[in-house]
C-alpha beads as a LAMMPS data file, in Angstrom:
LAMMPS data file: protein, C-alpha beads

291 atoms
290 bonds

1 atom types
1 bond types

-500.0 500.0 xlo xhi
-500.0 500.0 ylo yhi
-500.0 500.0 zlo zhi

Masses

1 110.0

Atoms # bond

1 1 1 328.005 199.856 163.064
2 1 1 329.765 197.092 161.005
3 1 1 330.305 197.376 157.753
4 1 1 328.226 193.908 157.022
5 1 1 325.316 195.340 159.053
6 1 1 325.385 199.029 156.933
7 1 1 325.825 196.924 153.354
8 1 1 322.528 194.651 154.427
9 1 1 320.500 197.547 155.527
10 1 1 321.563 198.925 152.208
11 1 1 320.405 195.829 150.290
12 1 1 317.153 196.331 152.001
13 1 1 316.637 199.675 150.706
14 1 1 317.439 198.581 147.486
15 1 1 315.030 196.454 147.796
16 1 1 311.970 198.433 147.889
17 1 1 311.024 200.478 151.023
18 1 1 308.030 202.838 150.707
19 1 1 309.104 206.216 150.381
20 1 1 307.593 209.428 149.157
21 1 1 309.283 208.162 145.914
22 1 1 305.775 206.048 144.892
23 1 1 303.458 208.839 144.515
24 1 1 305.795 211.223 142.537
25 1 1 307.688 208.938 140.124
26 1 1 305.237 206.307 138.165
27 1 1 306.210 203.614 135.136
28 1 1 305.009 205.249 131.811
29 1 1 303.920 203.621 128.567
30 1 1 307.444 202.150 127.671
31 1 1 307.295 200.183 131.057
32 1 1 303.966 198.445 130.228
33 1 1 303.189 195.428 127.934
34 1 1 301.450 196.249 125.078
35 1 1 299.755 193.619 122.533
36 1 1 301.359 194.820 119.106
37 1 1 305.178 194.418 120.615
38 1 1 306.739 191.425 119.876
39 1 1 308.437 190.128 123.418
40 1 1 312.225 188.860 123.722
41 1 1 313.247 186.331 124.793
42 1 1 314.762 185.940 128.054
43 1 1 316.857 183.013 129.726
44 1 1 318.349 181.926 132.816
45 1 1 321.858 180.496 133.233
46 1 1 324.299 179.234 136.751
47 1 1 327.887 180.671 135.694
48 1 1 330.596 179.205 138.016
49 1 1 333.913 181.909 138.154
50 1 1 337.404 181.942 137.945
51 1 1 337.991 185.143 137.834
52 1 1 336.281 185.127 141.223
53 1 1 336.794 181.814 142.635
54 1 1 334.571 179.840 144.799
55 1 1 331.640 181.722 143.310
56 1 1 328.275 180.980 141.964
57 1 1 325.665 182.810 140.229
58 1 1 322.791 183.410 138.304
59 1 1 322.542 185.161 134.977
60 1 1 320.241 186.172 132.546
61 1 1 320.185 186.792 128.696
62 1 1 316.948 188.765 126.816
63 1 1 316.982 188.570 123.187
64 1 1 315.095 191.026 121.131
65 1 1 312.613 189.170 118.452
66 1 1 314.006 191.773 116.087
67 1 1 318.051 189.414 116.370
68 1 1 319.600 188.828 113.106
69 1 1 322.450 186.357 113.934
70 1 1 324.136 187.679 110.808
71 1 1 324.706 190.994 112.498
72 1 1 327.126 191.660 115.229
73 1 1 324.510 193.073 118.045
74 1 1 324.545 195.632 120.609
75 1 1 325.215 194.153 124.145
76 1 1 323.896 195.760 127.779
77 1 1 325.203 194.522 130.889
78 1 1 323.099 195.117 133.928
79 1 1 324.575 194.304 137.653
80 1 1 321.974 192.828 140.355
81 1 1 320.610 191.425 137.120
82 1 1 317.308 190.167 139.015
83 1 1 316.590 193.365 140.152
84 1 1 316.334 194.252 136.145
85 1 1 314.797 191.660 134.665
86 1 1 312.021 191.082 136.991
87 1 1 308.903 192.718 134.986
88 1 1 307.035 192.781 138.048
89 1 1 309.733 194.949 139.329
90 1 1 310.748 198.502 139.578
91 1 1 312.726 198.848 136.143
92 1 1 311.388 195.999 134.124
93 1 1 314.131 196.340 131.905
94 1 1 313.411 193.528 128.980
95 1 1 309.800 195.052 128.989
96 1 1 311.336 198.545 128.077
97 1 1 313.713 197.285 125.420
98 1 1 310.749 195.636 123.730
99 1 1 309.106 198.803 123.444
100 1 1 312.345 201.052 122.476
101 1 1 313.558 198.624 120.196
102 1 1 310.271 198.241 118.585
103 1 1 309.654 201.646 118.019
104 1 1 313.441 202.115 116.620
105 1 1 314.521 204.151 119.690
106 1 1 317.209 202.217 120.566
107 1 1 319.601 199.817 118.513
108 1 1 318.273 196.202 119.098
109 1 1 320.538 194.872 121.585
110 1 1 321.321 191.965 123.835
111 1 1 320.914 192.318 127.453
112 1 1 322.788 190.411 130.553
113 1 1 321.359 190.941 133.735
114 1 1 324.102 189.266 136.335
115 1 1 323.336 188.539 139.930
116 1 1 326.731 188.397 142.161
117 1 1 328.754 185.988 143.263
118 1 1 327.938 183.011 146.283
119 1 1 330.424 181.618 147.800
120 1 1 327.922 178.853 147.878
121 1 1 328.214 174.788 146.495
122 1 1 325.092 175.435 145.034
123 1 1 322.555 178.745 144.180
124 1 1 319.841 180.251 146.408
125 1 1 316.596 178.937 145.663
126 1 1 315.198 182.157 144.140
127 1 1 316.924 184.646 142.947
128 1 1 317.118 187.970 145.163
129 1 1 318.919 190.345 147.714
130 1 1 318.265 187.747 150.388
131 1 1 320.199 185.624 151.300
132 1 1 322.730 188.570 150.757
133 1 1 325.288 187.526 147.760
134 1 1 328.384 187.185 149.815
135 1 1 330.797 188.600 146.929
136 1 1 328.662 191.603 145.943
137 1 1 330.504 194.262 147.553
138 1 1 334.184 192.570 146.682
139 1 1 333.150 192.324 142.928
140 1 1 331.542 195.654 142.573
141 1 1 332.962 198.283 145.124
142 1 1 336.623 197.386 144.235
143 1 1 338.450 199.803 142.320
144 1 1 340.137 197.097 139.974
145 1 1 339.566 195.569 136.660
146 1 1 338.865 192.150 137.887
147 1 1 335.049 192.557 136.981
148 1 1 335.992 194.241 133.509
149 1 1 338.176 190.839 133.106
150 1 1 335.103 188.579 134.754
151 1 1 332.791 190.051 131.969
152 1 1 335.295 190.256 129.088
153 1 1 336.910 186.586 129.663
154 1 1 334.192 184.597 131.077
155 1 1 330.603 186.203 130.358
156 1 1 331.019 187.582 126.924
157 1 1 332.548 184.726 125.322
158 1 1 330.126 182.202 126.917
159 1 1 327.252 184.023 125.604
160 1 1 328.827 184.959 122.365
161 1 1 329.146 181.207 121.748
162 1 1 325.347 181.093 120.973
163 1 1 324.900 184.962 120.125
164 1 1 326.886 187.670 117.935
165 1 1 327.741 190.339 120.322
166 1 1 329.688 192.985 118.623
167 1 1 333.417 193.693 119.674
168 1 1 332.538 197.779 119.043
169 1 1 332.739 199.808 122.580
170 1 1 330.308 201.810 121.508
171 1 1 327.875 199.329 120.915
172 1 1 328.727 198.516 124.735
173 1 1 326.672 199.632 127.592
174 1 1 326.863 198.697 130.902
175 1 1 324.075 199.408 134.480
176 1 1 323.833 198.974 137.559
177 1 1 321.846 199.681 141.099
178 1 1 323.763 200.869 144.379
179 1 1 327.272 199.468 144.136
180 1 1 326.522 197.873 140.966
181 1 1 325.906 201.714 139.451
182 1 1 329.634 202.497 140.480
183 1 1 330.516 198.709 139.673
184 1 1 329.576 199.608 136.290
185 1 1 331.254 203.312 136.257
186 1 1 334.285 201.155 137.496
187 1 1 334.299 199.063 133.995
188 1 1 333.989 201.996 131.843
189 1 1 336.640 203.581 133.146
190 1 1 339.076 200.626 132.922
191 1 1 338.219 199.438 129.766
192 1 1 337.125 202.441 127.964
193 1 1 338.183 200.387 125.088
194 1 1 335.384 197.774 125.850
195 1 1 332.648 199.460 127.398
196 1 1 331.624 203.458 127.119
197 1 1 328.330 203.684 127.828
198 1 1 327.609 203.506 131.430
199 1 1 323.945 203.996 133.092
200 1 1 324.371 204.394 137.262
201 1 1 321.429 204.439 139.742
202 1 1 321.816 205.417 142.899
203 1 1 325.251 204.457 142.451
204 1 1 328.243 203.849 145.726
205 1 1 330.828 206.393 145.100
206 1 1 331.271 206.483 148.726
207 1 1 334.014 204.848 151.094
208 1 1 332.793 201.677 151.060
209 1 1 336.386 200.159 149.234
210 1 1 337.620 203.442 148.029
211 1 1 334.969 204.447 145.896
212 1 1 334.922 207.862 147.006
213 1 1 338.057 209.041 145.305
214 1 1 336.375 208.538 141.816
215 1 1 335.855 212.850 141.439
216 1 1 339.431 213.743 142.340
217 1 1 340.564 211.552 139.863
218 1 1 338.659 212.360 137.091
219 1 1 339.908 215.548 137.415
220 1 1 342.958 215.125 137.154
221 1 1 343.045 212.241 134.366
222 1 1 342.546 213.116 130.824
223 1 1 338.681 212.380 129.942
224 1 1 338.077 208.924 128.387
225 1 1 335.552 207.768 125.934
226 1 1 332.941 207.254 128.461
227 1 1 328.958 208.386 128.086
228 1 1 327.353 207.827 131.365
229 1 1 323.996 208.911 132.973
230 1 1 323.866 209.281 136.761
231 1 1 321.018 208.744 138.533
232 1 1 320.400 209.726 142.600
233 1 1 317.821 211.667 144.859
234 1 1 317.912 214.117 147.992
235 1 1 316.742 211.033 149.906
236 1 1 319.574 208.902 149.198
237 1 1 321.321 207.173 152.051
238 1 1 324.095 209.066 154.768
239 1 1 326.046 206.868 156.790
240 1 1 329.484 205.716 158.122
241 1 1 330.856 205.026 154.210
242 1 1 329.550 208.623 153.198
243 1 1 326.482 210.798 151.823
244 1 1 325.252 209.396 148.326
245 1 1 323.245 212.279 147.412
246 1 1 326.596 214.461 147.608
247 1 1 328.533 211.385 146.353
248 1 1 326.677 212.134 143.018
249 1 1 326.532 215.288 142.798
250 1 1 330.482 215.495 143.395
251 1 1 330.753 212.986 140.929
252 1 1 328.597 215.166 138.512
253 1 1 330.393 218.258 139.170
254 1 1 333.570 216.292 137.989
255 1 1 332.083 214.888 135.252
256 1 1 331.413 218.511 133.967
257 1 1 334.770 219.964 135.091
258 1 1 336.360 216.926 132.663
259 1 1 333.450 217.787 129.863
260 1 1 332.308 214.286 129.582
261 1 1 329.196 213.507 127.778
262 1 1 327.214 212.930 130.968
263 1 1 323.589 213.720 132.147
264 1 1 322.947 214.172 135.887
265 1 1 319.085 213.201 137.046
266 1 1 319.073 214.333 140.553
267 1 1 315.793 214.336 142.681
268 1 1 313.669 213.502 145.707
269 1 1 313.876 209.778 145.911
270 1 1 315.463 207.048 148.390
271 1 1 318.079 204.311 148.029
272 1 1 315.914 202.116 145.483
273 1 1 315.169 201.473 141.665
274 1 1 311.975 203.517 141.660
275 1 1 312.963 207.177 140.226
276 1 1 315.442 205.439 138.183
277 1 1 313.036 202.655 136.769
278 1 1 309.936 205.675 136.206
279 1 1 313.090 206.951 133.698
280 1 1 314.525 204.002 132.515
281 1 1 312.993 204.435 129.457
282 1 1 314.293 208.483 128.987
283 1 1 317.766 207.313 130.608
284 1 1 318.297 204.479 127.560
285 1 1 317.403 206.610 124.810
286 1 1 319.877 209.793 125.938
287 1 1 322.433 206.753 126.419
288 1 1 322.066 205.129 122.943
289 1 1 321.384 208.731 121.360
290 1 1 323.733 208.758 118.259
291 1 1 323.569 212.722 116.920

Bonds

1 1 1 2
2 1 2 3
3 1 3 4
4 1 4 5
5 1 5 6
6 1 6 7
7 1 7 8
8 1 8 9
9 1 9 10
10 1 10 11
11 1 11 12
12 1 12 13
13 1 13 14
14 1 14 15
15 1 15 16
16 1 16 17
17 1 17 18
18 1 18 19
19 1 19 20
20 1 20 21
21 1 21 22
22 1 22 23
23 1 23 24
24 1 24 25
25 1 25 26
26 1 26 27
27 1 27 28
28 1 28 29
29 1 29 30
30 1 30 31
31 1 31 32
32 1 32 33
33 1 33 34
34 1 34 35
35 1 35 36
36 1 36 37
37 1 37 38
38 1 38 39
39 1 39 40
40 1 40 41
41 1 41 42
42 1 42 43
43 1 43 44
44 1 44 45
45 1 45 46
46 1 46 47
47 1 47 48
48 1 48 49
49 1 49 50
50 1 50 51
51 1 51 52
52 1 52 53
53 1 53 54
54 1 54 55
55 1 55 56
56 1 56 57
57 1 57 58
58 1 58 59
59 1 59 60
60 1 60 61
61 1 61 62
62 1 62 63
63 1 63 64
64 1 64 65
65 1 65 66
66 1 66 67
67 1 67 68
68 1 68 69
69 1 69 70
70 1 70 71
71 1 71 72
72 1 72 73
73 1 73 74
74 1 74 75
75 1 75 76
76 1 76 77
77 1 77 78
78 1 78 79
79 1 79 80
80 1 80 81
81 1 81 82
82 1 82 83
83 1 83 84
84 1 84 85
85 1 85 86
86 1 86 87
87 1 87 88
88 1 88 89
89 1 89 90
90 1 90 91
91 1 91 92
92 1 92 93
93 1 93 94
94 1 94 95
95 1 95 96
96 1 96 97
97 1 97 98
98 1 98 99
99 1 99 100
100 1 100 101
101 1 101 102
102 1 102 103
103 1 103 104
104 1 104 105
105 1 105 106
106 1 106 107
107 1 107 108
108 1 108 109
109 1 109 110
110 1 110 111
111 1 111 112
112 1 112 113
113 1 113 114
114 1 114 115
115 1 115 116
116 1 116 117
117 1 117 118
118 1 118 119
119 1 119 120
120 1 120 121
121 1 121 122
122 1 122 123
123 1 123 124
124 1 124 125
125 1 125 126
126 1 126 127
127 1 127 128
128 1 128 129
129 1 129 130
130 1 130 131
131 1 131 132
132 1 132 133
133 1 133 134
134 1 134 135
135 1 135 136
136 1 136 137
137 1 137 138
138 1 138 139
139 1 139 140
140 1 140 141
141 1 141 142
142 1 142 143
143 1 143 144
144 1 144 145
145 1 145 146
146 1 146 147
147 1 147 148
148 1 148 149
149 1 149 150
150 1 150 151
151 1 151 152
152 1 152 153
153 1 153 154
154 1 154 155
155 1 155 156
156 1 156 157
157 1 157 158
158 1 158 159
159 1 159 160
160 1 160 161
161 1 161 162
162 1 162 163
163 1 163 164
164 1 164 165
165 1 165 166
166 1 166 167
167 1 167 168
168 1 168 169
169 1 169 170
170 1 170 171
171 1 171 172
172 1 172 173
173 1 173 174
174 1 174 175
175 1 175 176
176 1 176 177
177 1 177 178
178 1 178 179
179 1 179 180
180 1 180 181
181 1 181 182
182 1 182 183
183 1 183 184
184 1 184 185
185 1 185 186
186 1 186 187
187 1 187 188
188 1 188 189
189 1 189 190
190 1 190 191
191 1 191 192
192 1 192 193
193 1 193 194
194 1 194 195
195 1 195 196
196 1 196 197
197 1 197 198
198 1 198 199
199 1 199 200
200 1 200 201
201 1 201 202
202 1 202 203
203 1 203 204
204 1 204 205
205 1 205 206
206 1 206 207
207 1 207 208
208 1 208 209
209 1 209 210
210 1 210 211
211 1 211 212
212 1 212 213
213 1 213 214
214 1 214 215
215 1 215 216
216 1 216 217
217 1 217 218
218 1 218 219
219 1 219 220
220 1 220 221
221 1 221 222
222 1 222 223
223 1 223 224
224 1 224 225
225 1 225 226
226 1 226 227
227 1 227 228
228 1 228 229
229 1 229 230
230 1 230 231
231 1 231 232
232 1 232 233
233 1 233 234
234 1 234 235
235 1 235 236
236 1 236 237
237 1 237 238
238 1 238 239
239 1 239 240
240 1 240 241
241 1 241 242
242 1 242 243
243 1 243 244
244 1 244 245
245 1 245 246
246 1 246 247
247 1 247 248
248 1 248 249
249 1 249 250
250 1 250 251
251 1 251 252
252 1 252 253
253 1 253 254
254 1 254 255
255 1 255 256
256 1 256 257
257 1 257 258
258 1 258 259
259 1 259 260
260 1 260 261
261 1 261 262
262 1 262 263
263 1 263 264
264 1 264 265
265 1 265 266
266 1 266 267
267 1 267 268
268 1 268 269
269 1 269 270
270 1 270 271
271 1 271 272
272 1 272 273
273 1 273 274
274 1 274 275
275 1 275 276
276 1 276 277
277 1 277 278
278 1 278 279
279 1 279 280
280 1 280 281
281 1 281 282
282 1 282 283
283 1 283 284
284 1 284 285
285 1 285 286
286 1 286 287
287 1 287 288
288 1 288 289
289 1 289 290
290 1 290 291
């Protein structure tokens, strides 16, 4: 099969097949609105690239009600951004930092949720995994720093300009879905100095562009500054670019050999957001722990 065929039935599975996963992983409280949490505020912006050229996309901002623009603020990148900030969707991300950072579980923060790259004059009219982005796999399943650069050259300063975003690393977390989830390992671990917080679903460290060297090396590198929680299930996908569920739990096994501060959340579910959005909530507060 060609590799454009096995990367769109992937995007389809991301997108939200039934599976067994429905009955036995559910949204808890911190997923739902309540009445006595203040919403943020969220934002949508068209960023055109030059760190990827020819591209297009769609981005989001959320703002916590709780922003003081006298304090340098906690930032969260999230790849496949509409997949995140949809609150009729299977993480419903700015729902859950409404309730964490309400309830003083997590540091208020700003979130970006960032769609890939067109190669398009103008967007998609909706936002989605169809039509497929056309630069998704290039931007995240490289094994560069050209989307470290993309984020710390172009997205950070442009939303800096209205925001204060702290400079701290720490303060720096960054997510993703599929081959956003290594996309976002794949930051981390170039710019430990930028971002060390890293939060992977289902995440690609398979042979789609090399991806699936990621355990060998961390062996044999000295560990970085990274914190990162890895998400995947037994029903994960197996196909010509490799077997996720053994893709993580390689990647897991490294992660221990290297004693990185890593948790591994391995279960029963497919190639979607639905085990890791039932623990989104669990998965931000072990990731923004500070003891």
């Amino acid at each position: 099969m060609k590799t454009s065929l096995l990367l769109t039935a992937m995007l389809l599975s991301v997108c939200g097949a039934a599976h067994a996963d429905d009955s036995q992983y559910v949204l808890g409280e911190d997923s739902q609105r309540h009445d006595d949490v203040p919403p943020g505020e969220v934002t949508e912006h068209v960023w055109k690239s030059e760190i990827f050229p020819g591209t297009i996309r769609r981005y989001w901002t959320y703002v916590p009600s709780q922003y003081n623009p006298d304090v340098p603020t906690a930032v969260m990148v999230f790849q496949d951004g509409h997949a995140y900030v949809d609150e009729e969707g299977q993480f419903r991300a700015p729902v859950v930092l409404d309730n964490l950072i309400h309830k003083g579980e997590i540091p208020v923060m700003i979130g970006i949720f960032i769609d890939p790259g067109h190669h398009k004059e103008e967007l998609p009219e909706k936002a989605g995994w169809r039509p497929r982005p056309e630069n998704r796999s290039f931007e995240y399943d490289t094994l560069s720093d050209q989307y470290a650069r993309f984020l710390l050259e172009e997205i950070l300063p442009e939303v800096g300009k209205k925001y204060n975003l702290t400079d701290d690393p720490e303060q720096r977390a960054i997510c993703g879905i599929s081959s956003g989830g290594i996309c976002a390992w794949t930051v981390a671990w170039e710019r430990p100095d930028e971002f060390r917080k890293v939060l992977s679903h289902v995440g690609s460290f398979t042979n789609i562009r090399g991806g699936h060297v990621y355990p060998a090396i961390i062996r044999k590198t000295e560990p970085k500054s990274i914190r990162v929680f890895l998400q995947d299930g037994s029903g994960d996908l197996d196909n010509a670019h490799g077997n996720w569920p053994l893709a993580n739990q390689q990647m897991a096994a490294s992660l221990r050999f290297a004693k990185y501060d890593y948790k591994f959340e391995y279960g029963a579910g497919g190639h979607n957001g639905i085990h890791g959005g039932a623990i989104l909530p669990d998965s931000l507060q072990w990731l923004w722990r500070t003891e």
